[in-house]
Phi, psi and omega in degrees: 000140169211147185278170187261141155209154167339121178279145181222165172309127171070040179287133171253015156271072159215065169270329168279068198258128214238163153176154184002286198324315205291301193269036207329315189290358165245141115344302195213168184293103184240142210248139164278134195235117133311296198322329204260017187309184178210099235220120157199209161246183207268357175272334150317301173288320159309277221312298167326290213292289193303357143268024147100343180290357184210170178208144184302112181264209183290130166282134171278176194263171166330293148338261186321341147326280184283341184276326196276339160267009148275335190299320189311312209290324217273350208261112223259334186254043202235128180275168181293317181281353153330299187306313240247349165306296229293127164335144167290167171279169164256000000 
């Protein structure tokens, strides 16, 4: 999992820059933070959701999907054992 945040200057996730075209729910130039991922399963993350910590937004499409698991392959703060969960890249 990894979060969306703003891009601010000299941001060290930017490899990925997500905005409206990618995302309707951004607003602004917003950065994918690899540096900040999290890594566990999804039966966790249920578990999360249905106690309420976390909640389901807008799904991203397809495209955007994948630029955000090319940005990941290409992403120097992503660790290698990170990588190697991930859909292959083009």
């Amino acid at each position: 999992m990894v979060k969306l945040t703003t891009l601010r200057p000299n941001c060290v996730d930017d490899v990925c820059i997500l905005g409206h075209e990618d995302y309707v729910p951004l607003d602004r130039p917003t950065t994918v933070a690899y540096s900040r991922h999290e890594m566990g399963y999804a039966s966790g993350l249920q578990h999360a959701i249905a106690l309420g910590y976390f909640s389901e937004i807008t799904p991203v499409s397809k495209a955007t999907l994948q630029k955000i698991v090319e940005g990941a392959w290409r992403s120097p703060e992503l660790p290698e054992a990170a990588k190697h969960r991930l859909p292959p890249g083009k």
